[in-house]
N, C-alpha and C positions, 0 to 999 in steps of 0.2 A: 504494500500500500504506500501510494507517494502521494495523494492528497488526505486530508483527512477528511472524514465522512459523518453525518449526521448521522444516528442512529434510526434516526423517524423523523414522519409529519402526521398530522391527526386530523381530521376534518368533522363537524356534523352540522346537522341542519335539522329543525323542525316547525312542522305547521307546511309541511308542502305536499299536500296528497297526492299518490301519483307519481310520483318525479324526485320524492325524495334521493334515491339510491343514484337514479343518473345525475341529480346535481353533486351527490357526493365523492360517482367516476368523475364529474370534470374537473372539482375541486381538490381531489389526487391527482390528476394530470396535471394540475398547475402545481403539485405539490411535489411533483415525482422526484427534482434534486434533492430532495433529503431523504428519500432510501427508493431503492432500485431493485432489489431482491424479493420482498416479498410485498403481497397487499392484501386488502379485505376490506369488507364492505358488510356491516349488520345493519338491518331495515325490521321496523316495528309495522304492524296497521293496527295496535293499541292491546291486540291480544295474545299474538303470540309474536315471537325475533323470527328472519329471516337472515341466512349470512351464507357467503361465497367470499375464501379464500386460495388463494396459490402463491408462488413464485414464479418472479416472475416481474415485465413492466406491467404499468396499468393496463397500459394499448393491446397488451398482449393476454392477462388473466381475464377481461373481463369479455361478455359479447352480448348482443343482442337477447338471445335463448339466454345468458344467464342473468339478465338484468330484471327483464318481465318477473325471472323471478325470486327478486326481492322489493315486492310490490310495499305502500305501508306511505304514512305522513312524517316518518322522522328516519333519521340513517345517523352512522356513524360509519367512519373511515380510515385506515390506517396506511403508509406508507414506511416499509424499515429496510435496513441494512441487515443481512447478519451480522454477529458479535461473534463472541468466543462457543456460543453455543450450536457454531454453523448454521448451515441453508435450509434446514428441513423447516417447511413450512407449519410443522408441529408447534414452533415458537410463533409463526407468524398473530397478528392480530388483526380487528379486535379481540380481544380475550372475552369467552362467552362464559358464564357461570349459571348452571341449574336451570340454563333453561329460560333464563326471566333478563338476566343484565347485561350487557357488553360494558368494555371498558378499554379504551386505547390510551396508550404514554407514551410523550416525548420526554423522554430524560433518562435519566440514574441514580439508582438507592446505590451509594456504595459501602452500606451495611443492609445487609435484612435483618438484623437479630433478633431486635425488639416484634417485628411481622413475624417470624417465625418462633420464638417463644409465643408470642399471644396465639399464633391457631395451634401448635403443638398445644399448647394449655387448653384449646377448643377441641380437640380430637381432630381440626382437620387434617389432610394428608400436604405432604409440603413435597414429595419427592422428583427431585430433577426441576421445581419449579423456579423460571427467572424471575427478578423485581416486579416485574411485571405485572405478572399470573396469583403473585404473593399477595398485590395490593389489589386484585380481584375478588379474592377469595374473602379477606378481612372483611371486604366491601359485601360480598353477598353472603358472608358467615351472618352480617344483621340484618339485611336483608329477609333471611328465613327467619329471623327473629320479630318480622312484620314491620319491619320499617322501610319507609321510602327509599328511595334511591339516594334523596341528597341527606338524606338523615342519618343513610350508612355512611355513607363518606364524611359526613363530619365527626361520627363517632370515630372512625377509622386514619381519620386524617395524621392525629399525632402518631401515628404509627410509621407514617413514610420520614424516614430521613432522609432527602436527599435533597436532588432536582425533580420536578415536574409539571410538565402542562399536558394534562389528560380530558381525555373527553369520555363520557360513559352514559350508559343509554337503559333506560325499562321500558316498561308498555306505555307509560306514563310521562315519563321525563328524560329531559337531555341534562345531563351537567355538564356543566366544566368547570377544571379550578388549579388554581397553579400554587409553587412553591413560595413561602415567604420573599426567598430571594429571586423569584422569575429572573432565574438561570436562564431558561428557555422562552420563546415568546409563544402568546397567544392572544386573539384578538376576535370582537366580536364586529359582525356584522348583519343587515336587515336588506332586505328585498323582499317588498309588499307586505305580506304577513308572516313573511318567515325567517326564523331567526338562524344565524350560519355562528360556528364557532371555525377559526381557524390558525393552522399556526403560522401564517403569515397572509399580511392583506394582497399578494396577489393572488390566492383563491377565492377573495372575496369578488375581487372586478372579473375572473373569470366565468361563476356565475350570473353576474351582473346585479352583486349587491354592494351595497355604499359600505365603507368602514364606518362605524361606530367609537368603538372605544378598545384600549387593550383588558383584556383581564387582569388585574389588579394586580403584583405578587400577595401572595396570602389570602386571596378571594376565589370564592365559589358561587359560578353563574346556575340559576336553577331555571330551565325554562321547559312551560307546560303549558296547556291548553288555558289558564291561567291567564300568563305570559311571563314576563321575563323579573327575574328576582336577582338580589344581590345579599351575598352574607360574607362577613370575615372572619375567615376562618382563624387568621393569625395575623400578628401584627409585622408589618411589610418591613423589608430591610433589604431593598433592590439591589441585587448586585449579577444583572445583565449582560451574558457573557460574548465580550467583543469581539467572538471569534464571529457570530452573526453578521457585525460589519464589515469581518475582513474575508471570508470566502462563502459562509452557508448561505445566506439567504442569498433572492432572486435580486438582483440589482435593480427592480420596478418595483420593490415594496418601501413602505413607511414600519420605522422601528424606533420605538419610543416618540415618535414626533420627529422623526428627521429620514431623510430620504437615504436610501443605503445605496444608491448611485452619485448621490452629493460627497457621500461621508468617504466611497471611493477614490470617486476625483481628489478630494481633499489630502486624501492619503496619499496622492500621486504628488501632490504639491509641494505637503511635508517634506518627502521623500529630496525633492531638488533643492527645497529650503535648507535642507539638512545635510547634502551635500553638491553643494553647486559646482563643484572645479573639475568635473568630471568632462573633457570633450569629447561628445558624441556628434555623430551626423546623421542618426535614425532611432526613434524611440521603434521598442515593437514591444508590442502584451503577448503572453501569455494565452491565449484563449480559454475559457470563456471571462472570468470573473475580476481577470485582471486589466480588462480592455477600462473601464473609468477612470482607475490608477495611473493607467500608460496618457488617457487621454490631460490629466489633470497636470499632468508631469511635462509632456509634450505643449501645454499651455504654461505653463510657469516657467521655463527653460527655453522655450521658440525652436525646439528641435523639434522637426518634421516626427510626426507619429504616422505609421506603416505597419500594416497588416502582410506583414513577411509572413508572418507562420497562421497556417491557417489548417484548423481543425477539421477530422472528418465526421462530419454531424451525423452520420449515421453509426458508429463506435459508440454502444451501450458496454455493461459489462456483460459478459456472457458464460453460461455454465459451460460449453461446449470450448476447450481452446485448443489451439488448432496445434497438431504435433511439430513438437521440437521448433518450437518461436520461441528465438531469443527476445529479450526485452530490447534489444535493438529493434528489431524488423516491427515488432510491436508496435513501438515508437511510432515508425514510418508509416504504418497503418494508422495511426491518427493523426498525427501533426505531416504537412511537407511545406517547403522551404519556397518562397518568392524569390530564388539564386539574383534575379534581376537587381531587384532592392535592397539586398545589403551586401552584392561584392564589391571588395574593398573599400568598406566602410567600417566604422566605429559603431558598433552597433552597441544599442544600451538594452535589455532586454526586463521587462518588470513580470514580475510575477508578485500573487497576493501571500507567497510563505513559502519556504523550506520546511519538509515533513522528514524523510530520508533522505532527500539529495539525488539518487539517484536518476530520478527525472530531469532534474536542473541541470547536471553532469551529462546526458543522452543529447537534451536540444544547445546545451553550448556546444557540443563535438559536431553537432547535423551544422551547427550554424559556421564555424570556420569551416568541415569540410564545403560548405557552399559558398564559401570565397573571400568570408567578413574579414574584419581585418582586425578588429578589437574587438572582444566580445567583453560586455560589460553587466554584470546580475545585479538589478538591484529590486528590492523584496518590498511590500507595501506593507509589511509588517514587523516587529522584533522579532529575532531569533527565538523559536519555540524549543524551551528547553523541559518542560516537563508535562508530564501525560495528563489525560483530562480522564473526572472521574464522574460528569454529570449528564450524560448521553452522546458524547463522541468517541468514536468506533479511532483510539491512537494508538500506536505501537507502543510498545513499555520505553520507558526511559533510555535506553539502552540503543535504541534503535532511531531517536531522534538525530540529527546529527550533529546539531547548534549545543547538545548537552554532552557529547562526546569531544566535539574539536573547539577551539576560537574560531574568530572571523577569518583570521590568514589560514588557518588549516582548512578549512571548508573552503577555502578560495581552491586553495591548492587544488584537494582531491574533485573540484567542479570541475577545474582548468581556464576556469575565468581571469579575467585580463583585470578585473575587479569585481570586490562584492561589496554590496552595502545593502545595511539595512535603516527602516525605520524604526525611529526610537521609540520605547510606548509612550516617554510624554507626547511623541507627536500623533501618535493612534490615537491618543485620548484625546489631544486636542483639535484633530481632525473631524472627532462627532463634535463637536461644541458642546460637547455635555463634562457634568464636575465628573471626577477621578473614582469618586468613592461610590458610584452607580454603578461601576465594572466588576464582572471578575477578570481579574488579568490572569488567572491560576497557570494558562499555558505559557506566560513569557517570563513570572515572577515566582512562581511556585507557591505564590499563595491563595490557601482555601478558603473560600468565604464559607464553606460546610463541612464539619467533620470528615477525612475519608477512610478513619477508623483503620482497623486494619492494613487497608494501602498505605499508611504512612512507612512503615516499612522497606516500603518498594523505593523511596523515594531519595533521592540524594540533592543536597538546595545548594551545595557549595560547588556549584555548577556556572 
């Protein structure tokens, strides 16, 4: 892995008779960068769940014959990556329970102890199960105790430690509700009489509903036939994790109040502000996520910005790989080279982060052997020196490579002609927002949430 990966996205909507479940395919197709492996889809029509999962893209698990049937006024939606527990669609979600609840999560308990003490204490069965499926079961352990959907979740709530923004669903009710420190995002939105939950607002313009509001950190949305309710669950202590701005979300969405294509650009700005004496004669991005940074950079600096490297849009991941491809030829099969526009030039190359290097090291070699003359790396973000423990799928510490080398040894083993990075005061001051709304966990190695156990894993004098 040489990018790092969201673990999931989550979608729901209710009050849309009819059309719930296909507004909830297209609101996973707007959601599909944040996981690629598996999906699912549960649909209510008030008296009993409907649900259809696989592996797999959206465009690919879902169709016609299997939408009809999941008929019903509310849905609930999942998008994920596998994690350490692999592909088998057995983990995929939503997570169904008894019959009666779904319940989908974006994020990370990086303890379960306290959830599984309390259902061992219940007799329930806990074996082989993820964060996930743990915080399911709690949820519909009171559930059979005759309580509501959002009644089990508030009983249940002190139970999750971690990150979370979940959506979960009965015959009767949609919630959603996020972690004190809305690690992760989640946002509500309305179109006519229906209310959409999502984890970011371009699901919302892809069904064609307005943004509303974000979900609170520490708040729990209740919406039923009723309509739509607000509770807190816990008292907020934001800390927003800035990887959102520098590669996951869709560069067309609003995050906390500010544009994550502005907050890009900005980053690309930083980046010449922070180091200006570099002579290039061509900026190029990275594709995809890196093109605002390069554009922002290419505006602050007056060096021509060029789409030298250009992505093969058709390259998903895939289960099937093809024999004996090296991670060269790979390469080649997604990225190739505009030879025109950067022989013999100074080429400045932006990318939004170094993960393992090996990526970075692949398209500087493609870019001199295509004739450049300097090849220059500079990153739209600080050096990521330690692992994330609140729903991002990262190599252990050990495998980063910014925690292993300095900046000149990572120069070295890329073969760049310079590396530079952005500092996190300039990430931070690139959103226009204050310092202490962040987590910065992946550039400073500090946790805004316990991560218990993994502290061990973990080395800070890095």
């Amino acid at each position: 892995m040489n990018k790092l990966n969201e673990k999931c996205g989550v979608f729901g909507i209710f009050n849309a008779p009819g059309i719930a479940s296909r507004q909830t395919y297209f609101g996973l197709f707007a959601l599909q960068h944040r996981g690629q492996e598996q999906t699912g889809i549960v649909s209510t029509n008030g008296k009993k769940i409907f649900f259809h999962k696989g592996s797999g893209l959206v465009s690919q698990v879902y169709t016609e014959k299997i939408m009809k049937k999941l008929p019903g006024f509310a849905a609930i939606g999942h998008n994920r990556y596998s994690t350490s527990r692999g592909t088998s669609s057995k983990h995929a979600q939503p997570i169904i329970f008894n019959n009666t609840v779904s319940f989908a999560h974006n994020g990370n308990l990086p303890s379960t102890k306290a959830l599984e003490s309390f259902l061992k204490k219940n007799k329930v069965p806990i074996k082989n199960n993820s964060d996930s499926e743990l915080m399911a079961k709690a949820v519909g352990f009171y559930m059979k105790k005759k309580l509501s959907l959002s009644k089990a979740i508030e009983k249940s709530y002190p139970l999750f430690t971690g990150a979370f923004s979940c959506v979960a669903l009965s015959n009767k009710e949609l919630v959603a509700f996020r972690d004190p420190r809305g690690i992760r995002p989640l946002v509500i939105g309305k179109r006519e009489n229906e209310t959409i939950i999502a984890s970011e607002t371009c699901a919302l313009r892809t069904v064609g509903a307005s943004f509303l509001r974000e979900v609170l950190p520490g708040e729990m949305i209740i919406i039923s036939k009723k309509g739509m309710k607000s509770k807190i669950l816990a008292k907020e202590e934001p800390k927003f994790d800035i990887f959102e701005f520098v590669y996951f979300s869709r560069h067309d969405c609003l995050m906390m109040g500010k544009s994550v294509y502005q907050v890009r650009k900005n980053f690309g700005k930083m980046l010449f502000k922070e180091h200006p004496n570099i002579k290039l004669d061509v900026v190029v991005p990275v594709p995809e996520t890196s093109i605002p940074a390069a554009i922002g950079y290419s505006q602050a600096s007056g060096v021509p910005f060029e789409m030298a490297l250009n992505k093969n849009r058709y390259i998903h991941r895939t289960f099937i790989e093809p024999l004996q491809v090296d991670r060269d030829k790979k390469m080649k099969m997604k990225l190739t080279i505009l030879r025109s526009v950067i022989k013999n030039k100074r080429v400045g190359v932006i990318d939004d982060s170094i993960v393992r290097g090996t990526t970075s090291k692949l398209i500087i070699k493609m870019l001199f052997d295509a004739g450049a003359k300097e090849v220059h790396f500079l990153v739209g973000s600080a050096p990521v020196k330690f692992p994330d423990f609140y729903g991002i799928d990262t190599p252990k510490q050990e495998n980063l490579i910014s925690s292993q080398k300095t900046i000149e040894e990572t120069r070295q083993y890329l073969g760049a002609t310079s590396l530079s990075f952005l500092s996190i005061d300039g990430m931070v001051k690139a959103t226009g927002l204050p310092r202490k709304r962040f987590s910065l966990s992946a550039f400073n190695g500090e946790y805004p949430l316990p991560i218990f156990e993994h502290e061990k894993e973990i080395k800070h004098n890095v």
